[in-house]
Rosetta silent file (secondary structure, phi, psi, omega in degrees, C-alpha in Angstrom):
SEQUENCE: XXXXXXXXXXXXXXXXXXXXXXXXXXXXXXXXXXXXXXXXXXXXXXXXXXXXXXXXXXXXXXXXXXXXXXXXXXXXXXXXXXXXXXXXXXXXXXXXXXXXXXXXXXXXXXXXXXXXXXXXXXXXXXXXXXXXXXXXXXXXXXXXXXXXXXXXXXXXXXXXXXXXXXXXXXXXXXXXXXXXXXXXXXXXXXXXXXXXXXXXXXXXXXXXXXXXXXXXXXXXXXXXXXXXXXXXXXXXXXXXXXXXXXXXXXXXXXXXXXXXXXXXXXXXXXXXXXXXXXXXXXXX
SCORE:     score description
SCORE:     0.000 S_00000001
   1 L     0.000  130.176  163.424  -35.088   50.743   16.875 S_00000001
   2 L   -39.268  139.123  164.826  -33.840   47.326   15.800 S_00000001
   3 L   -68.092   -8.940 -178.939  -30.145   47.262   15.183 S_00000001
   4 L  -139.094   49.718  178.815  -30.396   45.646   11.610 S_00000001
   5 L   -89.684  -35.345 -169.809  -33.775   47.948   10.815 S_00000001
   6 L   -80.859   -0.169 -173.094  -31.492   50.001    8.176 S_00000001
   7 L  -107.953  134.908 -166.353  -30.113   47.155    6.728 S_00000001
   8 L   -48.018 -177.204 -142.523  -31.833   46.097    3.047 S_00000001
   9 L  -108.080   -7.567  165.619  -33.844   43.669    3.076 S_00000001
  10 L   -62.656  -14.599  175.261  -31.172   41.447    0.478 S_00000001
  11 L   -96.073  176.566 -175.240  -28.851   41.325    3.315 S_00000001
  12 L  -148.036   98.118 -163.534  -28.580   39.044    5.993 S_00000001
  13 L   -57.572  -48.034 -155.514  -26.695   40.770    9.191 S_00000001
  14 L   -47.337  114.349 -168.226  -26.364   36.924   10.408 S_00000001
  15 L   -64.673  125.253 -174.774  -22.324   35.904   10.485 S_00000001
  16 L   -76.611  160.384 -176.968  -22.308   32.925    7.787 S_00000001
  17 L   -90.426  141.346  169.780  -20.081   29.991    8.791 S_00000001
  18 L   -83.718  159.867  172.273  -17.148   29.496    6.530 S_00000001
  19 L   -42.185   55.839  -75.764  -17.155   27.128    3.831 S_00000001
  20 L  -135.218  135.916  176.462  -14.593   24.307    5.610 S_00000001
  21 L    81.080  -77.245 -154.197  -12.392   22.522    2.410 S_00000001
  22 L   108.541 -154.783 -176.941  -13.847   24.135   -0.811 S_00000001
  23 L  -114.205  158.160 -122.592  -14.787   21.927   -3.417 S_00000001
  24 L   -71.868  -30.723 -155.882  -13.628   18.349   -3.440 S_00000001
  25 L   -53.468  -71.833 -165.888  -11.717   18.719   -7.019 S_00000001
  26 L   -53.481  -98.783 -134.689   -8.685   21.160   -6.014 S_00000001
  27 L   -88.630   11.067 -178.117   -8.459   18.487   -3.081 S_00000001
  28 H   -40.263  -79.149 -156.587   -9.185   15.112   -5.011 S_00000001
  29 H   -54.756  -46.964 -149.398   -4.484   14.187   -4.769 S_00000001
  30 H   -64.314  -34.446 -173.555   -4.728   15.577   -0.808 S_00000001
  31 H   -81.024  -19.755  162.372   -7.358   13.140   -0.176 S_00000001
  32 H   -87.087   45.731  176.197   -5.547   10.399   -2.193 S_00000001
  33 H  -107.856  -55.744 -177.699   -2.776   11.461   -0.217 S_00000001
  34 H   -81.744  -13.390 -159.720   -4.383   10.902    3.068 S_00000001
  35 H   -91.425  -47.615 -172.112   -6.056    7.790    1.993 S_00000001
  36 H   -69.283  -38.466 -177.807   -2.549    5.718    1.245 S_00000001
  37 H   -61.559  -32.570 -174.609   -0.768    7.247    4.450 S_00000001
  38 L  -103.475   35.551  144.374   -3.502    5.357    6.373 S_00000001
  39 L    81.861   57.507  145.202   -2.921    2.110    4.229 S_00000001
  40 L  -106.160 -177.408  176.694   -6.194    2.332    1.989 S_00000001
  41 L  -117.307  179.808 -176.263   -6.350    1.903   -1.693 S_00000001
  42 E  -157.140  154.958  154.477   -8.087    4.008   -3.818 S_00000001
  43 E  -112.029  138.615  164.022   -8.627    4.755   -8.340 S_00000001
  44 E   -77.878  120.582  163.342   -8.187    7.763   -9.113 S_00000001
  45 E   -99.267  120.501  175.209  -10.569    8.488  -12.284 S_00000001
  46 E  -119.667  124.911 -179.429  -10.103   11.194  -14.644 S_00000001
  47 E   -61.698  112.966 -174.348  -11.827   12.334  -17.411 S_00000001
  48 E  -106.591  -18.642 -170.697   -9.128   12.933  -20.356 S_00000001
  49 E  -160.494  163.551 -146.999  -11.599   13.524  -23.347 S_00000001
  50 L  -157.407  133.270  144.134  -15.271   15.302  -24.255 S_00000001
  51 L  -144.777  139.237  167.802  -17.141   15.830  -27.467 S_00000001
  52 L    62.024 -164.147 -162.790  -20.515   17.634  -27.199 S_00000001
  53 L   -83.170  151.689 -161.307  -22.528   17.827  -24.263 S_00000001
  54 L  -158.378  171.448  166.054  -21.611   15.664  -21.554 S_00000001
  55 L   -60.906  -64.469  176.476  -21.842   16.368  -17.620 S_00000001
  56 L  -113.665  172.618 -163.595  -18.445   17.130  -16.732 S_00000001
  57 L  -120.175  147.913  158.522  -15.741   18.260  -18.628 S_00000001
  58 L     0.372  121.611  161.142  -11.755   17.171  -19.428 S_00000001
  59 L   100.881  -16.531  174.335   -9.829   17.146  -16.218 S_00000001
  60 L  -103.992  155.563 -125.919  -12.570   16.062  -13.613 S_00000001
  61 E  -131.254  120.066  162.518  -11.440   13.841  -11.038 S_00000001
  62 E  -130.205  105.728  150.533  -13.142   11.047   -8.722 S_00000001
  63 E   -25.838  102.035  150.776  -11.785    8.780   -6.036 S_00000001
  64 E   -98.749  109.155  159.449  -13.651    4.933   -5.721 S_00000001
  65 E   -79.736  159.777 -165.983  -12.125    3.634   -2.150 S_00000001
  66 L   -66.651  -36.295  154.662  -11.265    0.187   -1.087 S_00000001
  67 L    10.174  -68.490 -153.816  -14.168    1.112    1.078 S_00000001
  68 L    95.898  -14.223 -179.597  -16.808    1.518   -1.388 S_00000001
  69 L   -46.323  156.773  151.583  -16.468    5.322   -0.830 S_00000001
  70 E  -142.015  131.337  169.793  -16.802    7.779   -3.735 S_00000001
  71 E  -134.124  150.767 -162.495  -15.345   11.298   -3.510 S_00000001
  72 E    67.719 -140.055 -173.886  -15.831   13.723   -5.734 S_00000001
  73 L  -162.698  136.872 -173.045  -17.664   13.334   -9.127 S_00000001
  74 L  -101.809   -1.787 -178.556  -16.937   12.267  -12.974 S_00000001
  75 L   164.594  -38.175 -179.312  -20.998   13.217  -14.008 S_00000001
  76 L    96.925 -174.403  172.626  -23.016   11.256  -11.561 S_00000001
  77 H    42.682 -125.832 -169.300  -25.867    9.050  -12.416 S_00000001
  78 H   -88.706  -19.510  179.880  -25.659    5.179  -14.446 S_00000001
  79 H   -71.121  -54.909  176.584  -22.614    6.468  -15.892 S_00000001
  80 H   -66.161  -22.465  156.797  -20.275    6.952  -12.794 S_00000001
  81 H   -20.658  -75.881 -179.673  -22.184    3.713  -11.450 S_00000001
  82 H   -39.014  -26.937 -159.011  -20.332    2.096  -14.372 S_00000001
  83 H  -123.526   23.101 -177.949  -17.137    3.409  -13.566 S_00000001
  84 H  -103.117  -84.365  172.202  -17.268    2.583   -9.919 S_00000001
  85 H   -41.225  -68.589  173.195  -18.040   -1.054  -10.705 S_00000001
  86 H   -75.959    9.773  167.979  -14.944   -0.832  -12.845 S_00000001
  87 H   -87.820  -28.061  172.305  -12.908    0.823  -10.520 S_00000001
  88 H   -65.940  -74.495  166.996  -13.344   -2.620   -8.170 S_00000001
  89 H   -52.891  -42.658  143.908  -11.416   -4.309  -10.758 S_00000001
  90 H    -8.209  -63.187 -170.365   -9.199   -1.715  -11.151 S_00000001
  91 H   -76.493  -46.337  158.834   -8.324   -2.489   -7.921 S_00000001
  92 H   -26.772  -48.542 -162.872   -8.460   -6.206   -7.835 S_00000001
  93 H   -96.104  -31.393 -157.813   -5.806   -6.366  -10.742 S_00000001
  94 H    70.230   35.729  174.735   -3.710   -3.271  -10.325 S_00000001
  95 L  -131.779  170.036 -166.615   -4.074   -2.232  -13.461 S_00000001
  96 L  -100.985  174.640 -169.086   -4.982    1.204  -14.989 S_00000001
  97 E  -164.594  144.715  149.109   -7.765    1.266  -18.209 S_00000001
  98 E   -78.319  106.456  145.589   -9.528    3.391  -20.477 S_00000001
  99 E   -50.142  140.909  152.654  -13.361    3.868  -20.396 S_00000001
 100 E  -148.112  140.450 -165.753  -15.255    5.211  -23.011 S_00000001
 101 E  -111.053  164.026  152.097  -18.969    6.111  -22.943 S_00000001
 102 E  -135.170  130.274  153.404  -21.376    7.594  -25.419 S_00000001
 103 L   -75.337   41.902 -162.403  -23.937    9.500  -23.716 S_00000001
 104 L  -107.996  -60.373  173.463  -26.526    9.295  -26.870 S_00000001
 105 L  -156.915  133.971 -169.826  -29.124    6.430  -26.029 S_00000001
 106 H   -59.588  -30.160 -172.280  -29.952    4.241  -23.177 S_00000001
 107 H   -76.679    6.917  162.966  -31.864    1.944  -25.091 S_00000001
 108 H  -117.472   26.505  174.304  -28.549    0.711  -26.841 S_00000001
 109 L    77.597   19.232 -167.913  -27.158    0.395  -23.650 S_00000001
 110 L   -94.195  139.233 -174.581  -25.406    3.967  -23.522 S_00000001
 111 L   -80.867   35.394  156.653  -25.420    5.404  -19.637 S_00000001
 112 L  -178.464 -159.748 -144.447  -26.932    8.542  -20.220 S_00000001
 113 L  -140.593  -36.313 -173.984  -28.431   11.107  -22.813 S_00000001
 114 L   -56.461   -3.102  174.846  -26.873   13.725  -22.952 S_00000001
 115 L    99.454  -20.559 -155.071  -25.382   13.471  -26.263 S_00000001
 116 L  -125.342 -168.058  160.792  -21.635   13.502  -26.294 S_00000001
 117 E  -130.254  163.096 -160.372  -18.987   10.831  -25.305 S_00000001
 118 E  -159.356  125.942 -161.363  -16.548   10.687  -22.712 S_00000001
 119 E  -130.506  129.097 -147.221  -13.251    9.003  -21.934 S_00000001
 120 E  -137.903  105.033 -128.804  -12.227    8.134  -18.792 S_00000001
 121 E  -125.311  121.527 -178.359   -9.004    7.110  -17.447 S_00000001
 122 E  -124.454  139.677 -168.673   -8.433    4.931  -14.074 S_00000001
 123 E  -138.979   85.285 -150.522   -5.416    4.740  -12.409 S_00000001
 124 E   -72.063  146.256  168.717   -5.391    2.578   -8.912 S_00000001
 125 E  -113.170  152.932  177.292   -2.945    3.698   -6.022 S_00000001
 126 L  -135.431  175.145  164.949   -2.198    1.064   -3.345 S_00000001
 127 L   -71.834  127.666  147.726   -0.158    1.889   -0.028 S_00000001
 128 L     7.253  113.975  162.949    3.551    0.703   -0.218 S_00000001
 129 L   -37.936  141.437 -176.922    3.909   -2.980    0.069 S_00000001
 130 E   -85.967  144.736  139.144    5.193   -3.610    4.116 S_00000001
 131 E  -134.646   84.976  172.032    8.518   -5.172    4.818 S_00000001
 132 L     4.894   11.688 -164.484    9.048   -6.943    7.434 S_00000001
 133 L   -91.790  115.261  140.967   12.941   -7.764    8.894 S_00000001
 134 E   -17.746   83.271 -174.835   13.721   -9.723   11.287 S_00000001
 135 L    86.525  141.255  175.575   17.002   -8.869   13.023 S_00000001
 136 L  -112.274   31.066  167.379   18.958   -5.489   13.315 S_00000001
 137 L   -68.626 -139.179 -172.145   22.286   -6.702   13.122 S_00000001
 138 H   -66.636  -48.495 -164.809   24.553   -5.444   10.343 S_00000001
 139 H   -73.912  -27.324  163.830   22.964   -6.887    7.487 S_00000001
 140 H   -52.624  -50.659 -173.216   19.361   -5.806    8.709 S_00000001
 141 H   -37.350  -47.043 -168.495   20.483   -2.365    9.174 S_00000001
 142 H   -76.017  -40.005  178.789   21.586   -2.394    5.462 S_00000001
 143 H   -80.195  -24.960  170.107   18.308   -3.946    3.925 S_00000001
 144 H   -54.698  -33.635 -171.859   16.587   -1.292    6.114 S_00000001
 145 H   -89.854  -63.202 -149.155   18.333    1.443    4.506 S_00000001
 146 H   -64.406  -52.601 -176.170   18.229    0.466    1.030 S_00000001
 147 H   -70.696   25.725  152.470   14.164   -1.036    1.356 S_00000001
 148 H   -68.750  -65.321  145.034   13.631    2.343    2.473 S_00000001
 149 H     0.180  -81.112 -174.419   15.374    3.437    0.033 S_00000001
 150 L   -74.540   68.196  161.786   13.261    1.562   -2.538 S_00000001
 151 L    31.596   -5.079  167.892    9.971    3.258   -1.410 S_00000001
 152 L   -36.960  144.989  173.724    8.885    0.097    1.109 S_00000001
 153 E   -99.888  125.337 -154.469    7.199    0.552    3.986 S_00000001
 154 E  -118.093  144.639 -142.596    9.461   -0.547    6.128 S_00000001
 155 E  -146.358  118.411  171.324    8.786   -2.265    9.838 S_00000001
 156 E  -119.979  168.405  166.997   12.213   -4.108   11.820 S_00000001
 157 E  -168.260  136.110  175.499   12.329   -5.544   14.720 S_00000001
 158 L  -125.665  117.343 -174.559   14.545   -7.608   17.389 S_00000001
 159 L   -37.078  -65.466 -151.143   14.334   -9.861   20.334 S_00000001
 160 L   -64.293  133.248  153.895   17.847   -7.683   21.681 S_00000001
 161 L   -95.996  -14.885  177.083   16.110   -4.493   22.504 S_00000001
 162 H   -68.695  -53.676  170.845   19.443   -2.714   22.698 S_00000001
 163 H   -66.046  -25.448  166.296   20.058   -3.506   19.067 S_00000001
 164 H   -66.547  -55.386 -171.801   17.056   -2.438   17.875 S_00000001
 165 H   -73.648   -4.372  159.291   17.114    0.837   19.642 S_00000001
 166 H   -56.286  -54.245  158.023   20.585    1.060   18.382 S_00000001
 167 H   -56.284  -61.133  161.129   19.017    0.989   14.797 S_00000001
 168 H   -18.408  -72.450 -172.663   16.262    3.153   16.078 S_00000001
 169 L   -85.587    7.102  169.008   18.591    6.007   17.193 S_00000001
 170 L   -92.814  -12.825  179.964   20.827    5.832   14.263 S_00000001
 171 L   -48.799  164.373  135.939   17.786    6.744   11.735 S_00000001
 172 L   -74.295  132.401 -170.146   17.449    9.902   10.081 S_00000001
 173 L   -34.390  133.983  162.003   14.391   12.503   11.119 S_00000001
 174 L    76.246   40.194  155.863   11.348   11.539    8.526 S_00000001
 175 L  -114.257    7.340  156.672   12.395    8.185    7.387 S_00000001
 176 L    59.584   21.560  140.547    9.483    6.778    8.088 S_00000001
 177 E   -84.922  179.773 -179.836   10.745    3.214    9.315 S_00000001
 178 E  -142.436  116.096 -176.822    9.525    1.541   12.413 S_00000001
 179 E   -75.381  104.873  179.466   11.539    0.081   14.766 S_00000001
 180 L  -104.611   50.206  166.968    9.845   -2.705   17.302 S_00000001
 181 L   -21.921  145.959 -170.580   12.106   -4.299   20.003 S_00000001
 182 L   140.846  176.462  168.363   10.322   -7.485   21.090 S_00000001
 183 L  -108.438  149.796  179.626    9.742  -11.003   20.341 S_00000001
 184 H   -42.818  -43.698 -168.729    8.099  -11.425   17.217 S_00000001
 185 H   -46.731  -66.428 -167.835    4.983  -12.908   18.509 S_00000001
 186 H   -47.923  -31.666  173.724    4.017   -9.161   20.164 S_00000001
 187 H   -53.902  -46.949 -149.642    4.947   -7.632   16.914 S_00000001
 188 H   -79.229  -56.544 -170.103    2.959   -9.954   14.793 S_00000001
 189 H   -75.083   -5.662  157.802   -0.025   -9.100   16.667 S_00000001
 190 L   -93.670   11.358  173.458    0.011   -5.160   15.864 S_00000001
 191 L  -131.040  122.526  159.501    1.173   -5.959   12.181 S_00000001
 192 L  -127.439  137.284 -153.553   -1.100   -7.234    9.456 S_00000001
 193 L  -128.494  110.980 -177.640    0.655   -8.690    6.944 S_00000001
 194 L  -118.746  175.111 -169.707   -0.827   -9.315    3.655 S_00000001
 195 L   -76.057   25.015 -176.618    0.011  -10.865    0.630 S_00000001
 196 L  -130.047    7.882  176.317    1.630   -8.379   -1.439 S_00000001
 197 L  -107.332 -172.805 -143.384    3.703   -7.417    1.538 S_00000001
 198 E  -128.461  160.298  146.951    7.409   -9.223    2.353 S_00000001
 199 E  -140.401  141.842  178.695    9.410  -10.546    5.299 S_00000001
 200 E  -115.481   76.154  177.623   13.071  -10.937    5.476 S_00000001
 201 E   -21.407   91.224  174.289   14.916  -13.292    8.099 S_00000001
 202 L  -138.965   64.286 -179.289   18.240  -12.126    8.767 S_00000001
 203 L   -84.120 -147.251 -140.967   19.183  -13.287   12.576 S_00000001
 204 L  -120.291  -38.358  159.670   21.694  -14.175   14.287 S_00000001
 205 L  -154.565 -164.167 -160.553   21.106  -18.416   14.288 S_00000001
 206 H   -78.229    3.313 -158.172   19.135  -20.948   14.013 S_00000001
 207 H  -107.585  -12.140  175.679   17.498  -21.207   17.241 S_00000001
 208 H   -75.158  -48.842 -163.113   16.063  -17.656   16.741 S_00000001
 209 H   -69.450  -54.897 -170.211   14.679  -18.563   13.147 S_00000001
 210 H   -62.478  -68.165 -170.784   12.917  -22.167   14.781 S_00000001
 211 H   -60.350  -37.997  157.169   11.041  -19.835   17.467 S_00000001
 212 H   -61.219  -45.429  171.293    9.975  -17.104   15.007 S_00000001
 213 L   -71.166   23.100   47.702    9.038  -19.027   12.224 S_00000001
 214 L    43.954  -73.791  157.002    5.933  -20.410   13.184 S_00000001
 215 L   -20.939  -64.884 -170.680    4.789  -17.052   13.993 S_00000001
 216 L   -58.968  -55.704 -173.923    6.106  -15.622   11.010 S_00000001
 217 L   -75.791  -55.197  156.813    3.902  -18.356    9.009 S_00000001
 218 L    -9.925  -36.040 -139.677    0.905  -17.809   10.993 S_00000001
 219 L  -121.460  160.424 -145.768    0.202  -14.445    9.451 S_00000001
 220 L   -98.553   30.491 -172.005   -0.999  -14.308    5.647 S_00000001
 221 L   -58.607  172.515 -149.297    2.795  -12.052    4.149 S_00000001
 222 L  -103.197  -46.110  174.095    3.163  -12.739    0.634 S_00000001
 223 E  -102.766  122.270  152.341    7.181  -13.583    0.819 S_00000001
 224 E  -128.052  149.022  165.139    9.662  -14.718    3.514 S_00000001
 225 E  -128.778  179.229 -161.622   13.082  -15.475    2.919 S_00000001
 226 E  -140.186  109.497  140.171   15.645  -16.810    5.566 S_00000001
 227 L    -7.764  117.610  170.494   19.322  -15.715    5.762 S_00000001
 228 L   140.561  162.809  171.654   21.798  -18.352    5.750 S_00000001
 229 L   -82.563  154.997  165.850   23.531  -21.263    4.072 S_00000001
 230 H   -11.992  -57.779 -130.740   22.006  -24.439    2.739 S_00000001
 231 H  -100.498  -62.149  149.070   23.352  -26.196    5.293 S_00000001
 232 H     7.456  -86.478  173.764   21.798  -23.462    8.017 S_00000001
 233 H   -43.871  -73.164 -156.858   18.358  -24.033    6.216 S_00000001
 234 H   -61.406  -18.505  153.604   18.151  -27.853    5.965 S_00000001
 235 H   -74.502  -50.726  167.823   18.448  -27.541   10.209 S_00000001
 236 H   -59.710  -22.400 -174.563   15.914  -25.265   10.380 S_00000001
 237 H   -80.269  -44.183  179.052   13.871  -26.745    8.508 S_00000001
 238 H   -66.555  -84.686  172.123   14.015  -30.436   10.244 S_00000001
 239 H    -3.040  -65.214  178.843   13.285  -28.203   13.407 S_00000001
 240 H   -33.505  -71.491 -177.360   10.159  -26.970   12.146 S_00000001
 241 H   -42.038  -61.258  146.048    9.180  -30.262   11.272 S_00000001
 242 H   -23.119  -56.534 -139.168    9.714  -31.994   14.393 S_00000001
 243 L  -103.752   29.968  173.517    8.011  -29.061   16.276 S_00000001
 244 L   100.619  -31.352  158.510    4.893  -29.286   13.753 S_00000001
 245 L   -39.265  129.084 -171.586    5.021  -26.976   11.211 S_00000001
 246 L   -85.689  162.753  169.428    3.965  -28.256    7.668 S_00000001
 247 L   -24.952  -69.130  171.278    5.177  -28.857    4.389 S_00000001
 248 L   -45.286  -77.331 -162.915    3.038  -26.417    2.763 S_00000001
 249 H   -29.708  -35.447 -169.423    3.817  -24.012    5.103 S_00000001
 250 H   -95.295   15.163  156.956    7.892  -24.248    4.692 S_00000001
 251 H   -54.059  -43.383  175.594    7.175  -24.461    0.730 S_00000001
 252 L   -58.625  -30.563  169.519    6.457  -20.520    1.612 S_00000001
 253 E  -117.496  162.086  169.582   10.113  -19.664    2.145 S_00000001
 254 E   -64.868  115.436  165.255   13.171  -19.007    0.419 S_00000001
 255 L   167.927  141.587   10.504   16.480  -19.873    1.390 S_00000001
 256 L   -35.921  160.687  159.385   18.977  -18.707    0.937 S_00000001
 257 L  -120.768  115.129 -167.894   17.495  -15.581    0.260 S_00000001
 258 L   126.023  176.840 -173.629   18.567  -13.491   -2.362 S_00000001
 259 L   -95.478  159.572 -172.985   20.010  -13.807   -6.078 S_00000001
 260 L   -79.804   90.437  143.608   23.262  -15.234   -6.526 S_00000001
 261 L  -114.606   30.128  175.175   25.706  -12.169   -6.927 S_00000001
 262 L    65.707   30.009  173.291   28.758  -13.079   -5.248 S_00000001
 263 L   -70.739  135.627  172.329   27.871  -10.582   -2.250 S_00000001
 264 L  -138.247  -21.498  175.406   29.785  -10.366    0.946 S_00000001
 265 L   -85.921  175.922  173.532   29.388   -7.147    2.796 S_00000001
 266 L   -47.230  -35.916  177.931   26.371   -6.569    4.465 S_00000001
 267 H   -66.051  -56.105 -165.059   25.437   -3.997    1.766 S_00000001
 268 H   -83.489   15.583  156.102   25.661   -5.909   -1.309 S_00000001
 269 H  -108.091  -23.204  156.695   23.627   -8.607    0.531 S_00000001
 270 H   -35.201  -93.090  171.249   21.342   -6.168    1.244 S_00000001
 271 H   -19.545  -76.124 -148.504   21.189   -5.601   -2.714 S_00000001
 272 H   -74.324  -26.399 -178.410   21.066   -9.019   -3.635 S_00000001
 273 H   -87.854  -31.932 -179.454   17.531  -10.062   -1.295 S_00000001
 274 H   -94.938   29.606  158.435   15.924   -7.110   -2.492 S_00000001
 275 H   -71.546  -60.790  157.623   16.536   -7.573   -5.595 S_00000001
 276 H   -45.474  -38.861 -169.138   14.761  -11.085   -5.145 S_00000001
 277 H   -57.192  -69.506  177.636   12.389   -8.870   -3.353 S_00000001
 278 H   -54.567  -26.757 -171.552   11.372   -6.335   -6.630 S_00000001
 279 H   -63.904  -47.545 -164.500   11.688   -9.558   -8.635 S_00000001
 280 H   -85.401  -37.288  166.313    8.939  -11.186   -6.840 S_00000001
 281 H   -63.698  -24.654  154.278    6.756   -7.988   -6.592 S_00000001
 282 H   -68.720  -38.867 -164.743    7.088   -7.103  -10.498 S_00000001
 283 H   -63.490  -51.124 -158.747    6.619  -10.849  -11.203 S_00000001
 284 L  -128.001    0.000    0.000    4.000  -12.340   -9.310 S_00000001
């Protein structure tokens, strides 16, 4: 006799595979979770208000990636089109918005039928702006802690490799900088550096600053400032020039760098560029 002759004929002896995630709502935040740890952006959209029949209801949740992706679902069909399309500007701008549809008739331009209306709330996440800095002496150490501190994603690095891994092995577990001993160039080419992200100059002189900045300039960061006095700058700068760098280009940095607040330890110079730093990222 068959081994599954006794069994009715509604069952199915065969072992089903499990279900692997559940369904994507419950896991909408883990996946915008996962999508900004690997430096995409994403809107979140959520449905905040309902009357009458509609697809989905208050409370359901979709992800449009930088991508083009879409996960999970606000109704489907010309309406979440619509809100897709305006999730791309979303993103463009950084700014959150309210949709609102009526679902009554297409032929007055409404994206569906169903009868009700529906209000829809997008709210873009981006990954932590990068910040660059450029020497791990004292006062790097100190903008390291605090633009940590300040939720930056934060990336340091130093020609001395001893001082960097000094800074390196002084971190605490989890703090989610990243320490690169090197010359800048080798750095540069495993870091992309975009315009909403920062770099901060803080060597040791000026002959460090003329061979990195070049480099530095090369790459498309949004900010750099340069450590130092006037008198510092106005050498570095005539360096540049001589060795070819342009106008435009040294138009891109700052320096001094930082707001004038009568700072002298390392910390409260720390304070004072990123201060300039949130200024220019609220600002601009």
């Amino acid at each position: 006799m068959s081994p599954t002759a006794d069994i009715p004929d509604d069952r199915d002896p065969r072992p089903r595979p499990a279900l692997l995630d559940g369904a994507v709502d419950p896991h909408i935040l883990n996946n915008l979770r996962g999508l900004l740890a690997d430096g995409q952006s994403a809107v979140l959209a959520t449905i905040i208000s309902t009357t009458r029949s509609v697809p989905r209801r208050t409370g359901a949740k979709m992800l449009v990636v930088d991508d083009g992706r879409r996960i999970g679902s606000v109704g489907g069909g010309e309406m979440e089109s619509r809100v897709s399309e305006e999730a791309v500007d979303c993103l463009a701008d950084g700014c959150s918005r309210l949709l609102e549809y009526r679902l009554v008739d297409p032929d007055a331009g409404d994206p569906g039928i169903c009868g009700g209306e529906v209000t829809i709330y997008l709210e873009p996440h981006m990954p932590p702006p990068t910040i660059l800095i450029i020497g791990c002496g004292h006062v790097g150490r100190a903008v390291v802690d605090l633009a940590s501190w300040l939720g930056f994603h934060v990336v340091a690095t130093d020609d001395r490799i001893d001082v960097a891994e000094e800074l390196a092995e002084g971190l605490p577990d989890g703090s989610g900088v990243v320490v690169r001993p090197g010359a800048l160039a080798d750095v540069l080419a495993d870091l992309r550096l975009a315009a909403n992200d920062h770099a901060v100059v803080v060597t040791r002189n000026v002959q460090v600053d003329v061979e990195n900045l070049p480099h530095l300039l090369a790459t498309e960061v949004g900010t750099v400032g340069v450590m130092g006095s006037q008198r510092r700058w106005d050498t570095t700068r005539k360096s540049l020039l001589d060795g070819g760098v342009s106008e435009t280009d040294l138009e891109r940095v700052t320096s001094p760098v930082g707001i004038e607040i009568g700072a002298e330890t390392p910390e409260e110079i720390a304070v004072s560029i990123l201060a300039q730093v949130v200024d220019r990222q609220r600002t601009t």
